[in-house]
N, C-alpha and C positions, 0 to 999 in steps of 0.2 A: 456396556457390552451386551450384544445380544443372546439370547440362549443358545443358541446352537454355534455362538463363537464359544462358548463355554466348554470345558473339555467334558464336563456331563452331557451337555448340551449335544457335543460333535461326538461320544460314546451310545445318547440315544438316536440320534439320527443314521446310524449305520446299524441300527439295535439287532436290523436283519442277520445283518453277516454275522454278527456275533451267535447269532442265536442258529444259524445252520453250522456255527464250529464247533459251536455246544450237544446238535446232534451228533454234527461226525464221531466228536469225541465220546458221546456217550456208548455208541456202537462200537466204537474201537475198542473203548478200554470197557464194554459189556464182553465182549469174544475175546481179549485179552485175557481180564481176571472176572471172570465169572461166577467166581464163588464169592468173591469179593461182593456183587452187585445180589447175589444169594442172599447176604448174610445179611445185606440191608435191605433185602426184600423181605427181610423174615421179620424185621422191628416193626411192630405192630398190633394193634389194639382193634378187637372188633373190624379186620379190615382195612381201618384206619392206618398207612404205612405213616412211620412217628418221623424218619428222616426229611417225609414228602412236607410231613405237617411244621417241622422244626423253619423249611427253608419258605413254604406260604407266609407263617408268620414272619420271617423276615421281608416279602414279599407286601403284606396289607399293613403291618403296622402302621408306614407312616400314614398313609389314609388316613388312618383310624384317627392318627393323632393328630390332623385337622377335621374331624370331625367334630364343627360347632353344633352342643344339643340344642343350644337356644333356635337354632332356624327349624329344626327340628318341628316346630310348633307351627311353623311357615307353611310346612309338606302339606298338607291340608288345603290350603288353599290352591292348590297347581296339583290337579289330578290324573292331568292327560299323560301323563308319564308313567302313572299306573297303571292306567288304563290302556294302555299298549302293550308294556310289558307284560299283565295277566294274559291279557288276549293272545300273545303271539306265545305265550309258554305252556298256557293250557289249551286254548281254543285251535291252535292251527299247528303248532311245532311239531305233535307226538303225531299226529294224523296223516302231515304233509311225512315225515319220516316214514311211518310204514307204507304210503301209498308208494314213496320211492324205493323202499326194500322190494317189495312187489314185485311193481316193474322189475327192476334189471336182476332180480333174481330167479324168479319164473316166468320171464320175456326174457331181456337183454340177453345173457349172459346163463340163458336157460342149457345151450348147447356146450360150454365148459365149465358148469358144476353139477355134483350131484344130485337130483332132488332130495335125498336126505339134510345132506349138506348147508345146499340152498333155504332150506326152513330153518335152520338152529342161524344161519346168517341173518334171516329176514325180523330171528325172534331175539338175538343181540342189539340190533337195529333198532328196534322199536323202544326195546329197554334203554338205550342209549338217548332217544330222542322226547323220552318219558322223565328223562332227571337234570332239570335246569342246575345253570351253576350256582356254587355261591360264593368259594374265596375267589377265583382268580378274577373274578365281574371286579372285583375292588381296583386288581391292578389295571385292570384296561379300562378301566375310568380312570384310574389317574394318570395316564397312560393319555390320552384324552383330553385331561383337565375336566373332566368333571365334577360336579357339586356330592362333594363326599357327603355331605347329610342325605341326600335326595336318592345317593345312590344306596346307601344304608338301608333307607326306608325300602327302596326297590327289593334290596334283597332278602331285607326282613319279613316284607310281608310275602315275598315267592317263597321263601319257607313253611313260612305257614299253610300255605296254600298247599302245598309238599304234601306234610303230616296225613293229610285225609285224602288227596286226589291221586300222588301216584301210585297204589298200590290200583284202584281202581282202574283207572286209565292203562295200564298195564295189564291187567285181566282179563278187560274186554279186548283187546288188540291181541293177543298171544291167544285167544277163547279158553282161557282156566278160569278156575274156579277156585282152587286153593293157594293160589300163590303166597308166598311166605315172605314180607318186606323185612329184612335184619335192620328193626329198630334203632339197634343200639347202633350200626354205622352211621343210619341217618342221624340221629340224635348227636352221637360223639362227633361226628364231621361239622356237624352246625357248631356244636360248643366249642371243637375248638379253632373253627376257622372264623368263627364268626366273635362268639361270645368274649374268648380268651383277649383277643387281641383286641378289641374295640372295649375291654375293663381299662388293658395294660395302658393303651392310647385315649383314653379319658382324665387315668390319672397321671398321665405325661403330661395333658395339654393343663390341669388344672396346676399343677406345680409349675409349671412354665411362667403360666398365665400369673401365677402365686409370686414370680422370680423380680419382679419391680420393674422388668427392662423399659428402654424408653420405646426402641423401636419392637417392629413384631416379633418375642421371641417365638409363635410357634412356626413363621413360616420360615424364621433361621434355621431352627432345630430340623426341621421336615428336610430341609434345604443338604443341611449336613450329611443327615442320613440316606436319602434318595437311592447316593450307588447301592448300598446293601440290600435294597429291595431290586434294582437291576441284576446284581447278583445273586442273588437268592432267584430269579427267574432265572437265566443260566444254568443255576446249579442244579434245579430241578429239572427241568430239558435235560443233563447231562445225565442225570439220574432214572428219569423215565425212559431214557432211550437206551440206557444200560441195562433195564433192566430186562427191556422186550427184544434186545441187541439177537440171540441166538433166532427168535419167530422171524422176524425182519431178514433174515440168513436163507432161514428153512420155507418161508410160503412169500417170496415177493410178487408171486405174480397174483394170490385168493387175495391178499392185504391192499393189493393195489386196486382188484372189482371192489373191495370190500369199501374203497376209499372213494370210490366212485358218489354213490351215492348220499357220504358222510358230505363229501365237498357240495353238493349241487343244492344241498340241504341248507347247508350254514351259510352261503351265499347265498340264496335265494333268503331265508329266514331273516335276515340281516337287510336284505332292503327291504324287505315288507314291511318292518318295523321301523326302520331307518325314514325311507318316505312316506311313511301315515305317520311320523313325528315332523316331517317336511310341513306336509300338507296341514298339519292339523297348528301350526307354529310353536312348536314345543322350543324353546333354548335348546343348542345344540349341550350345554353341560348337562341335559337331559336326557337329552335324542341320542345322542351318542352312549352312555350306559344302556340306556332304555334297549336299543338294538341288541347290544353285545352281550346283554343277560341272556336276551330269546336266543343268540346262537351259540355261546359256551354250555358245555355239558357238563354235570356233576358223573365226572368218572369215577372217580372211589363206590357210589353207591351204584353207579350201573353195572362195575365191575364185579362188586361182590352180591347184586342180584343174580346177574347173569351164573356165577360159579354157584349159587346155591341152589339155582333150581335147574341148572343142564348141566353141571362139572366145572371143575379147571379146566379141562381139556377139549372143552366142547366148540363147537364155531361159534356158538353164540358168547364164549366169555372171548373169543379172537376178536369178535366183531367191537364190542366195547372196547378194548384194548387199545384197536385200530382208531378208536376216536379218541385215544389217548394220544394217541402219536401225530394225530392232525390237526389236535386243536391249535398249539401253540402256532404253526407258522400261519394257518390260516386267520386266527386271531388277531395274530401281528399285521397281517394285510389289510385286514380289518379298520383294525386301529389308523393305518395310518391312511384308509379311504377317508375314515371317518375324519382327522385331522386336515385331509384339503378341503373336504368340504364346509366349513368350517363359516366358508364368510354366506352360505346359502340361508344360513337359520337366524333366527333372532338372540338378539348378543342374549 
Protein backbone atom coordinates (compact mmCIF):
# COMPACT_ATOMS: atom_id res chain seq x y z
CA UNK A 1 0.00 0.00 0.00
CA UNK A 2 1.31 3.15 -0.87
CA UNK A 3 1.64 6.17 1.66
CA UNK A 4 -0.79 8.33 0.86
CA UNK A 5 -3.36 5.16 0.46
CA UNK A 6 -2.38 5.10 4.17
CA UNK A 7 -4.89 7.12 6.37
CA UNK A 8 -1.56 8.91 7.65
CA UNK A 9 -0.61 9.08 4.51
CA UNK A 10 -4.18 10.72 3.13
CA UNK A 11 -4.28 12.85 6.84
CA UNK A 12 -0.64 14.41 5.52
CA UNK A 13 -1.47 14.97 2.08
CA UNK A 14 -4.50 17.44 2.96
CA UNK A 15 -2.08 18.55 6.07
CA UNK A 16 -3.21 22.15 4.45
CA UNK A 17 -6.74 22.05 5.31
CA UNK A 18 -6.19 20.71 8.48
CA UNK A 19 -3.92 23.27 9.31
CA UNK A 20 -6.24 26.51 8.15
CA UNK A 21 -9.03 24.66 10.57
CA UNK A 22 -6.44 24.80 13.29
CA UNK A 23 -6.13 28.57 12.49
CA UNK A 24 -9.75 29.15 12.39
CA UNK A 25 -10.17 27.44 15.51
CA UNK A 26 -7.47 28.89 17.23
CA UNK A 27 -9.11 32.55 16.59
CA UNK A 28 -12.33 31.36 17.50
CA UNK A 29 -11.76 29.89 20.53
CA UNK A 30 -8.74 33.13 21.12
CA UNK A 31 -12.17 35.73 21.10
CA UNK A 32 -14.24 33.08 22.68
CA UNK A 33 -12.14 32.24 25.89
CA UNK A 34 -9.47 34.65 26.15
CA UNK A 35 -8.44 34.28 29.40
CA UNK A 36 -8.21 30.83 28.78
CA UNK A 37 -5.37 31.40 25.84
CA UNK A 38 -4.15 34.17 28.93
CA UNK A 39 -3.39 31.89 31.18
CA UNK A 40 -1.42 29.74 28.83
CA UNK A 41 0.32 32.66 27.66
CA UNK A 42 1.43 33.26 31.04
CA UNK A 43 3.28 29.48 31.30
CA UNK A 44 6.53 30.36 30.83
CA UNK A 45 10.33 30.47 31.48
CA UNK A 46 12.63 33.17 30.35
CA UNK A 47 10.02 33.87 27.46
CA UNK A 48 10.12 30.40 26.67
CA UNK A 49 5.97 29.75 26.60
CA UNK A 50 6.28 25.80 28.28
CA UNK A 51 2.66 24.74 26.47
CA UNK A 52 4.47 25.91 22.87
CA UNK A 53 7.66 23.97 24.19
CA UNK A 54 5.48 20.89 25.61
CA UNK A 55 3.65 20.46 21.91
CA UNK A 56 7.47 21.12 19.58
CA UNK A 57 8.55 18.31 21.60
CA UNK A 58 5.81 16.20 20.57
CA UNK A 59 6.41 17.65 17.19
CA UNK A 60 10.70 16.70 16.84
CA UNK A 61 10.92 13.78 18.87
CA UNK A 62 10.37 11.34 16.30
CA UNK A 63 13.18 12.88 14.22
CA UNK A 64 15.19 12.72 16.99
CA UNK A 65 14.57 9.26 17.28
CA UNK A 66 15.96 8.31 13.84
CA UNK A 67 18.71 10.14 14.38
CA UNK A 68 21.72 7.60 13.45
CA UNK A 69 24.98 9.24 15.47
CA UNK A 70 27.08 6.85 13.45
CA UNK A 71 26.42 8.82 10.08
CA UNK A 72 27.09 11.57 12.13
CA UNK A 73 30.74 11.11 11.34
CA UNK A 74 29.57 10.92 7.48
CA UNK A 75 28.53 15.01 7.80
CA UNK A 76 32.02 15.91 7.12
CA UNK A 77 32.42 14.67 4.17
CA UNK A 78 29.34 16.48 2.23
CA UNK A 79 29.85 20.11 3.17
CA UNK A 80 27.72 21.92 0.53
CA UNK A 81 24.82 21.82 2.84
CA UNK A 82 26.49 23.73 5.18
CA UNK A 83 27.67 25.74 3.30
CA UNK A 84 24.39 27.08 1.99
CA UNK A 85 22.72 27.07 4.95
CA UNK A 86 25.43 29.55 6.84
CA UNK A 87 25.48 31.68 3.84
CA UNK A 88 21.78 32.09 3.26
CA UNK A 89 21.31 32.66 7.23
CA UNK A 90 24.01 34.94 8.02
CA UNK A 91 25.25 36.32 4.73
CA UNK A 92 22.09 37.33 2.72
CA UNK A 93 18.75 36.57 5.13
CA UNK A 94 19.05 39.57 7.88
CA UNK A 95 20.24 42.00 5.01
CA UNK A 96 17.77 40.95 2.12
CA UNK A 97 14.92 41.32 5.28
CA UNK A 98 15.76 44.86 6.18
CA UNK A 99 16.53 46.07 2.70
CA UNK A 100 12.70 44.86 2.25
CA UNK A 101 11.36 46.45 5.54
CA UNK A 102 12.83 49.80 3.80
CA UNK A 103 11.39 49.52 0.92
CA UNK A 104 7.74 49.16 1.61
CA UNK A 105 7.93 51.06 4.71
CA UNK A 106 9.45 54.41 3.86
CA UNK A 107 8.43 53.77 -0.01
CA UNK A 108 5.43 51.45 -0.53
CA UNK A 109 3.24 51.91 1.97
CA UNK A 110 5.08 55.32 3.00
CA UNK A 111 1.52 57.06 2.47
CA UNK A 112 -0.67 54.77 5.05
CA UNK A 113 1.59 54.51 7.97
CA UNK A 114 3.07 56.65 10.34
CA UNK A 115 6.66 57.37 10.14
CA UNK A 116 7.07 56.73 13.72
CA UNK A 117 5.24 53.55 13.31
CA UNK A 118 6.82 52.72 10.19
CA UNK A 119 10.55 52.46 12.05
CA UNK A 120 9.45 50.32 15.13
CA UNK A 121 7.91 48.03 11.93
CA UNK A 122 11.14 48.21 9.79
CA UNK A 123 13.19 47.54 13.39
CA UNK A 124 10.80 44.17 14.33
CA UNK A 125 11.50 43.26 10.74
CA UNK A 126 14.96 43.14 10.92
CA UNK A 127 14.92 41.43 14.41
CA UNK A 128 12.84 38.81 12.80
CA UNK A 129 14.95 38.11 9.95
CA UNK A 130 18.16 38.14 12.29
CA UNK A 131 16.99 34.76 14.34
CA UNK A 132 17.13 31.59 12.28
CA UNK A 133 14.98 28.49 13.32
CA UNK A 134 15.82 25.85 15.22
CA UNK A 135 12.82 23.22 16.43
CA UNK A 136 10.38 23.42 13.76
CA UNK A 137 13.45 23.16 10.76
CA UNK A 138 13.24 19.35 12.51
CA UNK A 139 9.54 19.00 11.43
CA UNK A 140 9.92 20.23 7.84
CA UNK A 141 12.62 18.00 7.10
CA UNK A 142 10.81 15.33 8.19
CA UNK A 143 8.01 16.69 6.58
CA UNK A 144 10.36 16.37 3.48
CA UNK A 145 12.10 13.24 4.32
CA UNK A 146 14.97 14.52 5.09
CA UNK A 147 18.40 13.06 6.55
CA UNK A 148 17.78 13.71 10.18
CA UNK A 149 21.48 13.36 11.02
CA UNK A 150 22.47 16.07 8.32
CA UNK A 151 19.62 18.12 9.45
CA UNK A 152 20.87 18.01 13.14
CA UNK A 153 24.33 18.95 12.22
CA UNK A 154 22.56 21.92 10.02
CA UNK A 155 21.03 23.22 13.08
CA UNK A 156 23.50 22.46 15.53
CA UNK A 157 25.99 24.27 13.95
CA UNK A 158 23.27 27.51 13.00
CA UNK A 159 23.16 27.80 16.74
CA UNK A 160 26.32 28.21 17.24
CA UNK A 161 26.71 30.53 14.92
CA UNK A 162 23.67 32.25 16.85
CA UNK A 163 25.59 32.73 20.22
CA UNK A 164 28.06 35.41 18.77
CA UNK A 165 26.58 36.78 15.42
CA UNK A 166 23.05 37.77 16.30
CA UNK A 167 23.36 40.16 18.83
CA UNK A 168 25.76 41.89 16.34
CA UNK A 169 24.00 41.67 13.17
CA UNK A 170 21.12 43.15 14.90
CA UNK A 171 23.09 46.32 16.21
CA UNK A 172 24.54 47.21 13.18
CA UNK A 173 20.96 47.14 11.25
CA UNK A 174 18.75 48.79 14.06
CA UNK A 175 22.30 51.38 14.39
CA UNK A 176 22.50 50.58 18.49
CA UNK A 177 25.06 50.23 20.36
CA UNK A 178 23.70 48.74 23.54
CA UNK A 179 21.43 46.11 22.62
CA UNK A 180 20.65 43.72 25.35
CA UNK A 181 20.28 39.76 23.82
CA UNK A 182 18.14 37.78 26.70
CA UNK A 183 20.52 35.02 26.96
CA UNK A 184 18.73 32.88 28.95
CA UNK A 185 15.82 32.68 25.98
CA UNK A 186 18.27 31.94 23.53
CA UNK A 187 20.18 29.36 25.64
CA UNK A 188 16.70 27.75 27.21
CA UNK A 189 14.97 27.62 23.67
CA UNK A 190 18.17 25.56 22.23
CA UNK A 191 18.22 23.27 25.45
CA UNK A 192 15.00 22.56 25.12
CA UNK A 193 14.04 22.37 21.74
CA UNK A 194 17.03 21.10 20.78
CA UNK A 195 19.16 19.27 23.52
CA UNK A 196 15.89 17.76 25.46
CA UNK A 197 14.47 15.90 22.81
CA UNK A 198 17.44 14.67 20.81
CA UNK A 199 18.86 13.04 24.69
CA UNK A 200 15.05 11.59 24.93
CA UNK A 201 15.23 10.18 21.09
CA UNK A 202 18.81 8.86 21.51
CA UNK A 203 17.85 6.87 24.23
CA UNK A 204 14.72 5.65 22.49
CA UNK A 205 16.53 4.64 19.48
CA UNK A 206 19.28 2.79 21.71
CA UNK A 207 16.67 0.68 23.77
CA UNK A 208 14.94 -0.09 20.57
CA UNK A 209 17.89 -0.83 18.75
CA UNK A 210 18.77 -2.94 22.43
CA UNK A 211 14.94 -4.68 21.76
CA UNK A 212 16.44 -7.91 19.62
CA UNK A 213 13.73 -7.24 16.80
CA UNK A 214 14.13 -8.91 13.51
CA UNK A 215 12.92 -6.32 11.36
CA UNK A 216 13.52 -2.41 11.85
CA UNK A 217 12.33 -1.55 15.28
CA UNK A 218 13.16 2.10 14.98
CA UNK A 219 11.38 2.90 11.86
CA UNK A 220 8.25 0.93 13.43
CA UNK A 221 8.30 2.82 16.46
CA UNK A 222 8.75 6.48 14.45
CA UNK A 223 6.06 4.95 12.19
CA UNK A 224 3.54 4.54 15.37
CA UNK A 225 4.16 7.65 16.52
CA UNK A 226 4.33 10.04 13.51
CA UNK A 227 0.30 11.29 14.19
CA UNK A 228 1.40 12.98 17.55
CA UNK A 229 4.03 15.02 16.05
CA UNK A 230 1.06 15.91 13.26
CA UNK A 231 -0.81 16.75 15.99
CA UNK A 232 1.33 18.50 18.22
CA UNK A 233 1.73 20.85 14.76
CA UNK A 234 -1.97 21.46 14.94
CA UNK A 235 -2.08 22.05 18.23
CA UNK A 236 0.48 24.57 18.29
CA UNK A 237 -1.25 26.61 15.27
CA UNK A 238 -4.23 26.45 17.41
CA UNK A 239 -2.41 27.86 20.25
CA UNK A 240 -0.51 30.47 18.49
CA UNK A 241 -3.40 31.88 16.72
CA UNK A 242 -5.35 31.88 20.09
CA UNK A 243 -3.18 33.52 21.49
CA UNK A 244 -2.68 36.64 18.88
CA UNK A 245 -6.62 35.96 18.05
CA UNK A 246 -7.79 39.64 19.72
CA UNK A 247 -4.37 41.83 17.31
CA UNK A 248 -5.53 39.78 14.33
CA UNK A 249 -9.32 41.43 15.24
CA UNK A 250 -7.96 45.01 16.11
CA UNK A 251 -5.03 45.67 13.21
CA UNK A 252 -6.01 43.37 9.98
CA UNK A 253 -5.15 45.74 7.70
CA UNK A 254 -0.97 47.07 9.58
CA UNK A 255 -0.59 42.77 10.00
CA UNK A 256 -1.54 42.28 6.57
CA UNK A 257 1.49 45.37 5.07
CA UNK A 258 3.26 43.95 7.86
CA UNK A 259 3.02 40.42 6.06
CA UNK A 260 3.84 41.84 2.88
CA UNK A 261 7.21 41.86 3.13
CA UNK A 262 7.61 38.77 5.69
CA UNK A 263 6.05 36.57 2.61
CA UNK A 264 8.31 38.02 -0.41
CA UNK A 265 11.16 37.35 2.17
CA UNK A 266 10.65 33.69 2.82
CA UNK A 267 9.92 33.02 -0.74
CA UNK A 268 12.51 34.56 -2.20
CA UNK A 269 15.09 33.27 0.72
CA UNK A 270 13.93 29.74 0.08
CA UNK A 271 14.75 29.62 -3.66
CA UNK A 272 18.00 31.16 -3.36
CA UNK A 273 18.89 28.40 -1.28
CA UNK A 274 16.73 25.78 -2.68
CA UNK A 275 18.48 26.33 -6.41
CA UNK A 276 22.22 27.08 -5.34
CA UNK A 277 21.46 23.37 -3.71
CA UNK A 278 20.07 22.62 -7.42
CA UNK A 279 22.82 23.90 -9.05
CA UNK A 280 25.53 22.93 -6.80
CA UNK A 281 24.01 18.83 -6.71
CA UNK A 282 23.32 18.72 -3.22
CA UNK A 283 20.52 15.48 -2.37
CA UNK A 284 17.45 16.97 -2.18
CA UNK A 285 17.22 15.16 1.85
CA UNK A 286 19.72 17.98 1.94
CA UNK A 287 18.56 20.79 -0.17
CA UNK A 288 15.27 20.54 0.96
CA UNK A 289 16.16 21.29 5.04
CA UNK A 290 19.22 23.30 3.84
CA UNK A 291 16.48 25.84 2.23
CA UNK A 292 13.86 25.76 5.09
CA UNK A 293 16.36 26.55 7.86
CA UNK A 294 17.25 30.00 5.80
CA UNK A 295 13.53 30.69 5.62
CA UNK A 296 11.80 29.59 9.12
CA UNK A 297 12.42 32.13 11.87
CA UNK A 298 13.25 31.54 15.44
CA UNK A 299 10.19 33.58 16.99
CA UNK A 300 10.40 33.04 20.61
CA UNK A 301 13.82 34.91 20.54
CA UNK A 302 12.68 37.67 18.11
CA UNK A 303 9.71 37.98 20.11
CA UNK A 304 11.29 38.55 23.35
CA UNK A 305 14.01 40.76 21.73
CA UNK A 306 11.67 42.78 20.11
CA UNK A 307 9.64 43.35 23.79
CA UNK A 308 12.79 43.97 25.57
CA UNK A 309 14.19 46.66 23.82
CA UNK A 310 10.73 48.70 22.34
CA UNK A 311 7.88 47.10 24.75
CA UNK A 312 4.97 44.60 24.57
CA UNK A 313 3.11 47.00 22.89
CA UNK A 314 5.42 48.34 20.48
CA UNK A 315 5.01 47.76 16.32
CA UNK A 316 8.25 46.25 16.52
CA UNK A 317 7.05 43.16 18.96
CA UNK A 318 3.67 43.21 16.28
CA UNK A 319 5.99 42.94 13.69
CA UNK A 320 7.58 39.60 15.05
CA UNK A 321 4.51 38.27 16.08
CA UNK A 322 3.10 38.72 12.51
CA UNK A 323 6.05 36.26 11.49
CA UNK A 324 4.59 34.18 13.87
CA UNK A 325 1.43 33.74 12.37
CA UNK A 326 2.98 33.25 8.72
CA UNK A 327 5.31 30.87 9.25
CA UNK A 328 3.31 27.93 9.50
CA UNK A 329 1.07 28.22 6.20
CA UNK A 330 3.91 29.52 4.33
CA UNK A 331 6.12 26.71 5.55
CA UNK A 332 3.74 24.24 4.54
CA UNK A 333 3.84 25.56 1.01
CA UNK A 334 7.16 25.24 1.16
CA UNK A 335 7.28 22.00 2.10
CA UNK A 336 5.23 20.63 -0.26
CA UNK A 337 7.16 22.84 -3.37
CA UNK A 338 9.92 21.18 -2.02
CA UNK A 339 8.38 17.66 -2.12
CA UNK A 340 7.44 17.84 -6.08
CA UNK A 341 10.53 18.77 -6.81
CA UNK A 342 11.79 16.05 -5.63
CA UNK A 343 12.83 14.03 -8.83
CA UNK A 344 15.13 17.39 -10.09
CA UNK A 345 17.95 16.62 -7.36
CA UNK A 346 20.17 13.69 -6.94
CA UNK A 347 18.51 10.79 -4.99
Amino acid sequence: MSETATPMGAFERYLSIWVALAIAAGVGLGLVAPEVFAGLAALEIAKVNLPVALLIWAMVYPMMVAVDFGSLRAVGAKPKGLVVTLTVNWLIKPFTMAALAVLFFEGVFADWIAPADAQQYIAGLIILGAAPCTAMVFVWSQLTRGDPAYTLVQVSLNDLVMVPAFAPIVAFLLGVTDLSVPWETLLLSVGLYVVVPLAAGAWTRRRLLQSGASSDPVARFTARIKPASILGLLATVTLLFGFQAPVLVEKPFVIGLIAVPILIQSYGVFLIAFLAAWAWRIPHAVAAPCALIGTSNFFELAVAVAISLFGLQSGAALATVVGVLVEVPVMLSLVALANRTRRFFPA
